[in-house]
N, C-alpha and C positions, 0 to 999 in steps of 0.2 A: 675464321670460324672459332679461333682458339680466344681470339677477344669476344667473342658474342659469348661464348659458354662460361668467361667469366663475368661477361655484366649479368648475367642471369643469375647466376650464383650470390652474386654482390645484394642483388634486387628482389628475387624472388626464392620461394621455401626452396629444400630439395626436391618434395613429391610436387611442387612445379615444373622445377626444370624437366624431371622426369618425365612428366604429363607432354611438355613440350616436345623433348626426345621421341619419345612414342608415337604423336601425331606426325612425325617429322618422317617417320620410319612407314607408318601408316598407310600417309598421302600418298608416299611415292609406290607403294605397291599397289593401292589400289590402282592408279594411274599406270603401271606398267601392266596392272590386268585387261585394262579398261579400255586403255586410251590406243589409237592404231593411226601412224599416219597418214592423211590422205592421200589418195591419187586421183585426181582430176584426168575428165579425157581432155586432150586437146582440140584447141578448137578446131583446127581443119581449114576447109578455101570459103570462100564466098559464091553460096549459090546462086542466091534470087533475095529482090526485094520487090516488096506490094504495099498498099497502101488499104487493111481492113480495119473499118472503122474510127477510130479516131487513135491508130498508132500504124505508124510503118513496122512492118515486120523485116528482118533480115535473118536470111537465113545460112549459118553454115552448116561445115559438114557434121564437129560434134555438138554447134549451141544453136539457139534460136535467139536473137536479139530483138526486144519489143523498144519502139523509141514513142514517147508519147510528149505531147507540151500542150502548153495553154495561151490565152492569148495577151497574156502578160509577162513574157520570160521566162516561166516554167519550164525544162526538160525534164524528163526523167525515161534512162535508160536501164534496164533492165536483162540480166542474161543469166542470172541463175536464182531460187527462191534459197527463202531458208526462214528461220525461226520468226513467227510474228509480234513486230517491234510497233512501240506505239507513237504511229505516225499516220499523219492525214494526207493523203491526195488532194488535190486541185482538182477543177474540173475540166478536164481535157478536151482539146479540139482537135479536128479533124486534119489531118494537113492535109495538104496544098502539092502538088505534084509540079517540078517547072524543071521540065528535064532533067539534069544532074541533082537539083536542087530539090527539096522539101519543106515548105515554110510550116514552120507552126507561131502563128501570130508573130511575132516581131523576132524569132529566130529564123534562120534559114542553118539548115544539115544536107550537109554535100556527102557522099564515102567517097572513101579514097582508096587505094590499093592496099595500106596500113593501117587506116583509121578511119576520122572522119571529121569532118571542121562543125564549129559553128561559128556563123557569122550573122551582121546586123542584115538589113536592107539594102545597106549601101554593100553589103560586099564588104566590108572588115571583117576579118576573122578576130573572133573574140577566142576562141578554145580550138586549141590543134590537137586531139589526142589518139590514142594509138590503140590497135584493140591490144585486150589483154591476152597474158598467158596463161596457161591452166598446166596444171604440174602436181608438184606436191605443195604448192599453194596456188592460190589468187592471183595476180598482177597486174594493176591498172596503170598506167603511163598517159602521162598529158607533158603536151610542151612546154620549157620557160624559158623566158628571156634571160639577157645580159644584165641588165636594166629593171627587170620584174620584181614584184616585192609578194613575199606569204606570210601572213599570216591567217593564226587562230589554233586550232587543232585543242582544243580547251584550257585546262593549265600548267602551261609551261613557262619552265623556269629557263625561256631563249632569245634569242635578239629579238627584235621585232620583226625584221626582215630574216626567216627561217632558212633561208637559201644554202646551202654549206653544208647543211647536219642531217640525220636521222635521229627520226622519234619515235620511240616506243607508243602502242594505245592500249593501253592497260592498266587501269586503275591500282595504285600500287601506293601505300603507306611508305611513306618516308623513314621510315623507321627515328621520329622525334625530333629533325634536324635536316634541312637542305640548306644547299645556295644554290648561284646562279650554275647555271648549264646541268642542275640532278633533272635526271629523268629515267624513268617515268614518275608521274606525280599521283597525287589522287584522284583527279578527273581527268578524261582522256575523251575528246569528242572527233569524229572521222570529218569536220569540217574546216574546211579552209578559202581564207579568200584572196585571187590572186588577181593580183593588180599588174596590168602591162601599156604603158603611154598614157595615161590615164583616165584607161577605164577596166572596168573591175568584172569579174566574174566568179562567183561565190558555187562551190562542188560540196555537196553533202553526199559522203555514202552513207546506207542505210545499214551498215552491217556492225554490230554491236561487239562483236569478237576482239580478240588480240589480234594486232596486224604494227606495220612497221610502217612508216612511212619516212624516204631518202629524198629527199629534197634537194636533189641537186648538187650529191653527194661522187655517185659514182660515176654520173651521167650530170656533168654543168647545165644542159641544157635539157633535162626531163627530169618530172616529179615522176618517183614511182609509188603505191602505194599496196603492198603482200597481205592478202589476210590467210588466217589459217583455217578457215571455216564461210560455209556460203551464209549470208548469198552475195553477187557481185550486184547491185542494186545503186543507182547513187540518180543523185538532183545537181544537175546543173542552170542556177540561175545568172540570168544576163539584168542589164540595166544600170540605174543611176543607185548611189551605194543607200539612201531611203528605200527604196523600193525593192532591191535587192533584199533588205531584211523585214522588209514587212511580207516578201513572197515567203521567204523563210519561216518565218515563223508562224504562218498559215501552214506550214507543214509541218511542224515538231511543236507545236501549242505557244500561246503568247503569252509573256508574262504576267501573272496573277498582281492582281494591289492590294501593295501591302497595306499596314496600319501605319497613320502617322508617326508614330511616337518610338517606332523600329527604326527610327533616321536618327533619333536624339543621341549622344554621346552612351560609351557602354563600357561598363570598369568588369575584367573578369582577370582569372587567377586558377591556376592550379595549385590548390585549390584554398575556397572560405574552411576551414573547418568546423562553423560550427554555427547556431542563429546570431551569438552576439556576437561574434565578429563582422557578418556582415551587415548586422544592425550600425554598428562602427562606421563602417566601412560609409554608409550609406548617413548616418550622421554629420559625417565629413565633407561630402559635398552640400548637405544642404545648410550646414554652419559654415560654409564659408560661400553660397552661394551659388558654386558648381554647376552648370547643367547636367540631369543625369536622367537617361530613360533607363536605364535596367542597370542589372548585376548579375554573374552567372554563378550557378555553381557546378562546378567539375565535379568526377565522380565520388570524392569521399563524401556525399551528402548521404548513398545510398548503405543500407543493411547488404554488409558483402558482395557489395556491388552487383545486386539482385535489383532488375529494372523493376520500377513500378513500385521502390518504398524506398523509405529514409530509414536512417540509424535515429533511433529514440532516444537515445542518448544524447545525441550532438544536435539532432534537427526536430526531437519530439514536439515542437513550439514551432513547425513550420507557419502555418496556418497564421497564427496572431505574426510574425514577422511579417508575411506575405500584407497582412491588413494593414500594418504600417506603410508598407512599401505604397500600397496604393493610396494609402491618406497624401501621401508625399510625393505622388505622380510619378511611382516609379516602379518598374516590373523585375518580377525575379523570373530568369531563364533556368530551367536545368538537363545537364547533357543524360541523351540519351543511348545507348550504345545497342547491334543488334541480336548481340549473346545471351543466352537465356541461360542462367546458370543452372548445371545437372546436380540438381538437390530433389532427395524424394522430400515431400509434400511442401515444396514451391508450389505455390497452384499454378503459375504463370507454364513452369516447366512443364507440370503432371499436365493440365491440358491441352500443350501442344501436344505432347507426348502422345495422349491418348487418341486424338483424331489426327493427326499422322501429317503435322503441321510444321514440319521441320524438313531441312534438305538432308537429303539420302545418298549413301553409294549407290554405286549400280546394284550392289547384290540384295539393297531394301534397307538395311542398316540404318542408324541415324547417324549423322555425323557431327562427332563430337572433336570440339578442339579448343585450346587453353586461349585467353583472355583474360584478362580483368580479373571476374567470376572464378578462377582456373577454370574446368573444363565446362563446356557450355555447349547449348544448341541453336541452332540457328533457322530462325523461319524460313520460310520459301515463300518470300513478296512478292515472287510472280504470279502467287494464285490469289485469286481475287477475295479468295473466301479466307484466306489465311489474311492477308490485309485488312478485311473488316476485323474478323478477331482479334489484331494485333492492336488493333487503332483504337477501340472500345475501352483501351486501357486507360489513354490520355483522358478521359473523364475523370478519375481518381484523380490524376494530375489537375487537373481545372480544377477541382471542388476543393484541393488546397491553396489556391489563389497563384499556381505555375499559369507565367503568361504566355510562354513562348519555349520552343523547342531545339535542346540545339544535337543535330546527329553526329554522331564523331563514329570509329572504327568501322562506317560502312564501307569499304570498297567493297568486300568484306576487310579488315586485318585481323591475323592471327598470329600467333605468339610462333615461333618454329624457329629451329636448331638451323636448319641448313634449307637450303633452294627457295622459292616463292612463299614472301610471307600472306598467303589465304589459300581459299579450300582449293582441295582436287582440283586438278579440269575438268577429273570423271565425275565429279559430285552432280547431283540427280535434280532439276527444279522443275517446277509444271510445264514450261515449255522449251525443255531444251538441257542441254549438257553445260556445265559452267564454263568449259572454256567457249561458250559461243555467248554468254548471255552475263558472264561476269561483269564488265562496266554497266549493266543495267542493277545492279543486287540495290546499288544506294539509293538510285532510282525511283525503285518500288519502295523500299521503304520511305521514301520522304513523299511518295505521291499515297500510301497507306494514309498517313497523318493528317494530310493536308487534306484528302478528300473525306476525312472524319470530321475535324474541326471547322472549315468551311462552312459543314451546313448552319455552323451559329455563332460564325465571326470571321474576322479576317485574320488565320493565324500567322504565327513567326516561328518558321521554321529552318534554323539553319544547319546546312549540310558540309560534311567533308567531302561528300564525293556524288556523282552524278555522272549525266551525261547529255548528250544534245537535248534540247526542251527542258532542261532541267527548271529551269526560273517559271517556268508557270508552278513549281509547290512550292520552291522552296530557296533562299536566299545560298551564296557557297562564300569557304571564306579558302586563302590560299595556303589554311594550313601551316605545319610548323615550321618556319621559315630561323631560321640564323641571323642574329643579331649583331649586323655588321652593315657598313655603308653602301658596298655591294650593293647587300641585298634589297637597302631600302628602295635602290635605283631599279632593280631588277622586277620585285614588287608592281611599280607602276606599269612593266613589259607584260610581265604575267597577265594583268587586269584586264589590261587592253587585249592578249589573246584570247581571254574567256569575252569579252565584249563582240570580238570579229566570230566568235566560236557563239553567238548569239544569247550569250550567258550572261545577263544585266544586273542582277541583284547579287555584289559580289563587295569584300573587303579582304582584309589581310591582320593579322595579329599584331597591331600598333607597336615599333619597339622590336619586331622580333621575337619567336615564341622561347629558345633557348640563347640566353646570356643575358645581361644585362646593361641597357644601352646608359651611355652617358647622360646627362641633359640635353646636350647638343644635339646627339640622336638623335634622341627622342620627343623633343620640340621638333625639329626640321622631318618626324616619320609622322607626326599630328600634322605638319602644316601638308603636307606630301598627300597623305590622307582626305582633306578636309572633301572632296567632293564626292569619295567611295558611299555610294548607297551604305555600306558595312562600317560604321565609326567605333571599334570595340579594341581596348586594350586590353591586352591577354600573353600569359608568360609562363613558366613552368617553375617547376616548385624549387627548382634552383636558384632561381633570378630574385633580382632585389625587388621591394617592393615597387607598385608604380602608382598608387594612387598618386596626383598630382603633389599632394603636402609632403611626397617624399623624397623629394627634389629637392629640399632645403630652399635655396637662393632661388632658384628658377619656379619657384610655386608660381610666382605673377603670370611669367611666360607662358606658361602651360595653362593656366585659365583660363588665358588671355586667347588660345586657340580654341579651347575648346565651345568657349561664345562665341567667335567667329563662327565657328559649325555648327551651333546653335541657330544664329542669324540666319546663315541659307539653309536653314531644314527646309524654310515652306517653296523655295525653288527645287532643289531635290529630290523631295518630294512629287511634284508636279513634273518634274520632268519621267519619275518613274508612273506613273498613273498615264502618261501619256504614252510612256513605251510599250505599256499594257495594251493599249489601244493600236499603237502603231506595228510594233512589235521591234523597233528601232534600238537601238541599245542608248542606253543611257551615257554612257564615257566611251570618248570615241580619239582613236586617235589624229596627230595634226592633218595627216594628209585627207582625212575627211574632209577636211574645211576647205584642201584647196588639191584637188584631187590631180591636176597638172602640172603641177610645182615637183620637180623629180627632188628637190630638197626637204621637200617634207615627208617623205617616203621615209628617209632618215633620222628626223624626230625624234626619239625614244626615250625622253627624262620631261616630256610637257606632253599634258593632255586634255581634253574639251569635255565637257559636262553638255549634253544636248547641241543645240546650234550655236549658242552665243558665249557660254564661260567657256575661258582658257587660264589652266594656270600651270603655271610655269617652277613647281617648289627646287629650292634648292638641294641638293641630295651629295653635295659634298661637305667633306670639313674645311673647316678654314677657308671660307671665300667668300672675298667680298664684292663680287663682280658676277652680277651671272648674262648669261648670255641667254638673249631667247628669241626665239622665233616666234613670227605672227604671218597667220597666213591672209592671204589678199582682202585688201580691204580697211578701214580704218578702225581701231580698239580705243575702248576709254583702257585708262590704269583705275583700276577701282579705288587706289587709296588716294586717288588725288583729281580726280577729273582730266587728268593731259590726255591729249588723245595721241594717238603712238601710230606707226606702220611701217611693217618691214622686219629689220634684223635688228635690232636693239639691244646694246649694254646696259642693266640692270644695276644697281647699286644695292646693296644686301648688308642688313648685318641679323642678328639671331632671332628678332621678332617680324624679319620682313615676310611676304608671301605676293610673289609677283603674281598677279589678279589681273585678268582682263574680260575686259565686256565689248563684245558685238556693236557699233553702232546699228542708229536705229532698230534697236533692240531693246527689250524690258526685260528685268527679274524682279526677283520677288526678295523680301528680308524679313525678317523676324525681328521687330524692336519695339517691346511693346504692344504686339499687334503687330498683323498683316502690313508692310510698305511693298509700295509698288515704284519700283525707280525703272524712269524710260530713261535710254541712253540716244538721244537726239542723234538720228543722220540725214542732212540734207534737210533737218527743219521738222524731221517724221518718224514714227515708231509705230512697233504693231508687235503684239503676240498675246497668245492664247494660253492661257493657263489653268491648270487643275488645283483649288481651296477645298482644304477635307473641310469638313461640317459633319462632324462626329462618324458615323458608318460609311458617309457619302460624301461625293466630291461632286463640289459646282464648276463647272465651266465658265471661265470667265475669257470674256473679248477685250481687248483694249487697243484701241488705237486711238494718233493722236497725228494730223492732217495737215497740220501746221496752223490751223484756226482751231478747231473743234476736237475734244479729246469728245471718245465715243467710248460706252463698256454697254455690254452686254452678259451679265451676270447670268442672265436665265430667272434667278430667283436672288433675293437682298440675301448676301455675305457680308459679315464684318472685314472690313481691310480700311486701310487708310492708304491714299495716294500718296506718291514722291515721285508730282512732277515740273511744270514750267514755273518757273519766275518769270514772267512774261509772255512776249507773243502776241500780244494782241487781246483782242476780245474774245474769249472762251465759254461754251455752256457744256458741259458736262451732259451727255444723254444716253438714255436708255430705251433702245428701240425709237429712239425720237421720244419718245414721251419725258417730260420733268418728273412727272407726278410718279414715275413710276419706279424712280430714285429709290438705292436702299434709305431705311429711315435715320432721317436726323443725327448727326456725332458716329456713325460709322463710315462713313466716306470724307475722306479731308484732302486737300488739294495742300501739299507743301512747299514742294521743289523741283527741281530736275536736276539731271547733267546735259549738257549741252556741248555741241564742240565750240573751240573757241571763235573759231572764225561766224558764227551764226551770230546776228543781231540782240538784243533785249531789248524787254520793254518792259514795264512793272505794274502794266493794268491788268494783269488776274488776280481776282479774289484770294485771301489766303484760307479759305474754307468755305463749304457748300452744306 
């Protein structure tokens, strides 16, 4: 404590710290007025089970348990209510009564003297779990294996396989600096997916509170999961891991599609100081070529860090920069934070103020607490009507040419001397007490924004903090992470848990947010990165600079990735518009691919981009051998066409990026123009892809039969092929019809990959 009161001193005024002091003093009285702990009854025996209408009821002596499912995997068990969270139901069926057994569509639930199973059809038990206990918390308990793998639980800084540890779920500021094993993080989601011989069964609770979860901690062979507030509510889906998250995401919303040009490379800094620096800044990449979709700026852009204005001095010339930006195809982002600074005649503040738009103590109060701002006030995003008001703001932003949104300090974080840094538990919001609805506060605010901007574009909005569903508004990134090799390894673990935790639209702070990485680094956390929906370097005001030219020697290196990531925008892209639809996560880890392989459980420094990319980045120093895995089946190597399978030694030196492709599979490149490169298996290729075409995305079909490549556009897109040299006699069709070919010079036939053991022949056309 006695180092925090000095970095405060060091950093901020005295009547700061004070401020800090005070709120610190504050919180905890109201909270000891407020706050009472609970005592649950117990549950009691088991009396009776029936079957009314489309849920089995059970009934004990203190609860009543409703069990409902549907006829795709669906459970959803229920035994206590509590605050309404926003999540959608399925539509339930009726079960099935078979003695002991109760089928709901493709599960069957047995009880048992302690709990109660589910299993397939055949009689496997998918989920063993135990009822809970009621006390002075929650306690839900399910079985795990020896052998069994967890993840997700949103983002955590943990192995891949959780099994060992306890996690906190409470959205919780870093205070400017993690590594591997800090927790809690910024986002915290009650979702997990447990994989046992392999197949998988995905458990969401609905309960948005603080709670623990022991993983196999105290008990090797049971998850337990404590909350401190109702309700005990949770989903359990069964099935193949596809389907598993497209059930999911029909119940917590599926992610939103983004705008093209949010995939493009993103150079950010705490902070630009001023318009002509990041006129510079943005100069820089385009004199020497660079790809660059945005630039951010951190909060010295704003007049006393008062949201909803700039300092005229340093940013009076917003507007004409922003013009440039877009002559040059490039966007300025700027953070937004969710403290309202306490100044009489802020209008932002006086009209929260006056229509009573801010979170409260219990006794009505407003609660005021230090940030940024110093003392400030904070909306209450849970009420619908305070969300419009709040949102209405970002039009002034759009009218100075701000493209995109970025949310920073919403868990909430607040500055404070000692104990939790955010509000009360006892603080007051529209539906509910904060310590029941805290991981929701970033929530509502990034769904405020998004359902503003929406109605007249597709916005970019990214968030430090959230919770389950979050990716239908708004992109998240992993926050300030430590600048160290670690961490770069650890990064790729996190991703993948927000991916299992059904969180798709995610990246991490390239580099590291505190220190300054070497070249080496920081090349091998660009190649590391290249597939994160999230491409944005960003570092705090300590670190060296990182625009690419500031690397000296290594400038080539560094461009040299960042066009790489340029190249597969329009497959990344595509794969995210598809996950929209699916509700599938986008980066997924190896054991997806080969779900019965107990070696791929293990995995944790390589990961998959959809079905068919795998890459493999190097995430140590000094090595020139990497080792990688490839799960069943055969891969091209991207930089070379060999085709690989199995467990393979790597050869590496500082520009390498082990890169694998799917046979009989196709992606997409950016060269020029849309290329479409099939990866030949067995002579064949197939997949379906999503091309923006300004607001909209075509669907496109392509397969290719070992005689006839076939596409089915819907409507003429510009792209250009890369595929067979050979083959044989080829016609190129569209629904069957010639005629009805996009027109002339946007459709080109070049190349393919091929394995090597398939045939050639050199009678295809080289253009159509």
């Amino acid at each position: 404590m006695l180092d925090d009161i000095k970095g405060f001193l060091n950093t901020f005024s005295e009547t700061m710290f004070m401020d800090v002091v005070n709120y610190s003093l504050t919180r905890d009285k109201y909270d000891s007025m407020f706050l009472r702990d609970a005592r649950y009854p117990e549950l009691g025996e088991l009396r009776s089970t029936q079957v009314e209408g489309d849920s089995l009821i059970v009934k004990f002596d203190g609860y009543v348990l409703r069990i409902q499912g549907t006829d795709n995997g669906v459970l959803k068990f229920t035994w206590t209510d509590g605050p309404a969270l926003p999540i959608a139901d399925p539509s339930f069926v009726k079960p099935i009564q078979d003695g002991e057994r109760y089928l709901f569509g493709k599960n069957v639930v047995s009880l048992q003297k302690d709990g109660l199973t589910v299993a397939d059809p055949e009689g496997v038990v998918l989920h063993h779990e135990f009822f809970p206990s009621f006390g002075s918390d929650i306690t839900h308990s399910f079985e795990i294996g020896e052998e069994d793998i967890i993840s997700g639980l949103g983002e955590k800084a943990a192995p891949l396989n959780m099994i060992g540890h306890v996690y906190r779920l409470w959205n919780h500021d870093a205070n400017g600096s993690y590594g591997p094993d800090s927790d809690p993080l910024y986002l915290n989601a009650p979702v997990m997916l447990h994989g046992h011989e392999g197949r998988f069964v995905l458990i969401f609770y609905a309960n948005a509170g603080d709670s623990t979860v022991d993983v196999g901690y105290s008990d090797e062979r049971r998850l337990s999961i404590s909350f401190r507030s109702k309700p005990l509510e949770y989903y359990i889906i069964t099935g193949d891991l596809d389907s598993i998250y497209s059930r999911f995401a029909e119940i917590t919303g599926k992610p939103y599609k983004p705008p093209y040009w949010a995939f493009e490379f993103q150079q950010s800094r705490y902070s630009y100081m001023d318009t002509k620096e990041v006129r510079d800044v943005v100069d820089g990449f385009i004199s020497r070529g660079i790809p660059l979709g945005a630039v951010y700026l951190d909060i010295d852009y704003m007049d006393s860090f008062k949201m909803f204005t700039f300092d005229q001095k340093r940013f009076g010339d917003i507007k004409q920069l922003t013009d440039y930006m877009m002559k040059n195809g490039v966007r300025l982002i700027t953070i937004m934070e969710p403290s309202v600074k306490m100044e009489p005649g802020y209008d932002l503040y006086e009209e929260g103020l006056k229509n009573g738009y801010f979170v409260r103590y219990p006794d009505g109060n407003v609660m005021y607490a230090p940030v940024w701002p110093e003392m400030a006030a904070f909306p209450d995003f849970t009420d619908a009507g305070v969300r419009e008001w709040y949102s209405s703001r970002y039009d002034f932003m759009r009218s100075m040419g701000i493209s995109g949104f970025w949310h920073d300090m919403n868990e909430p974080a607040i500055f404070v001397a000692w104990g939790d840094n955010t509000m009360p538990r006892s603080a007051v919001h529209s539906i509910g007490r904060h310590e029941e609805v805290h991981n929701l506060y970033g929530y509502y605010m990034d769904k405020a924004a998004f359902d503003h901007l929406s109605r007249s574009e597709r916005p970019f909005i990214l968030s430090r903090s959230g919770w389950a569903g979050i990716s239908q508004y708004s992109w998240i990134w992993t926050g300030d992470t430590e600048t160290s090799w670690k961490e770069l390894k650890q990064n790729i673990v996190t991703i993948l848990h927000m991916s299992m935790s059904g969180i798709t639209l995610t990246g991490c702070d390239i580099g590291g947010f505190t220190g300054s990485p070497t070249p080496h680094l920081f090349i091998r956390w660009l190649q590391a990165s290249l597939f994160f929906p999230l491409y944005r370097v960003h570092s705090d005001k300590r670190s060296k600079r990182r625009e690419p030219w500031a690397f000296g020697d290594h400038e080539r290196e560094i461009i040299d990735v960042i066009r790489m990531r340029h190249s597969f925008v329009p497959q990344i892209y595509s794969e995210a518009i598809s996950s929209s639809i699916t509700g599938r996560p986008i980066l997924r880890p190896i054991f997806w691919a080969d779900p019965k392989n107990t070696l791929a459980m293990s995995i944790d420094d390589e990961y998959m981009m959809g079905d068919d990319l795998l890459i493999a980045p190097v995430v140590e120093d000094h090595v020139i051998n990497r080792e990688v895995f490839l799960p069943s089946g055969r891969w091209y190597d991207i930089s070379n066409d060999s085709v690989v399978e199995g467990h393979i030694t790597y050869c590496v030196n500082l520009s390498t990026v082990p890169i694998f492709v799917r046979e009989g599979s196709a992606i997409l490149r950016e060269n020029n123009g849309i290329e479409v490169h099939l990866y030949l298996g067995s002579g064949r290729a197939k997949r379906t892809f999503y091309i923006s075409s300004g607001n909209d995305d075509v669907k496109v079909d392509i397969e290719f039969d070992g005689r006839d490549i076939r596409v089915n556009p819907g409507r003429p897109v510009s792209v250009k092929f890369i595929v067979l040299h050979g083959f044989g006699s080829m016609t190129p069709t569209l629904n069957g019809n010639q005629s009805k070919l996009p027109p002339p010079g946007s459709l080109r036939i070049c190349r393919c990959h091929m394995s090597p053991w398939l045939p050639r022949s050199s009678s295809l056309p080289s253009s159509i």
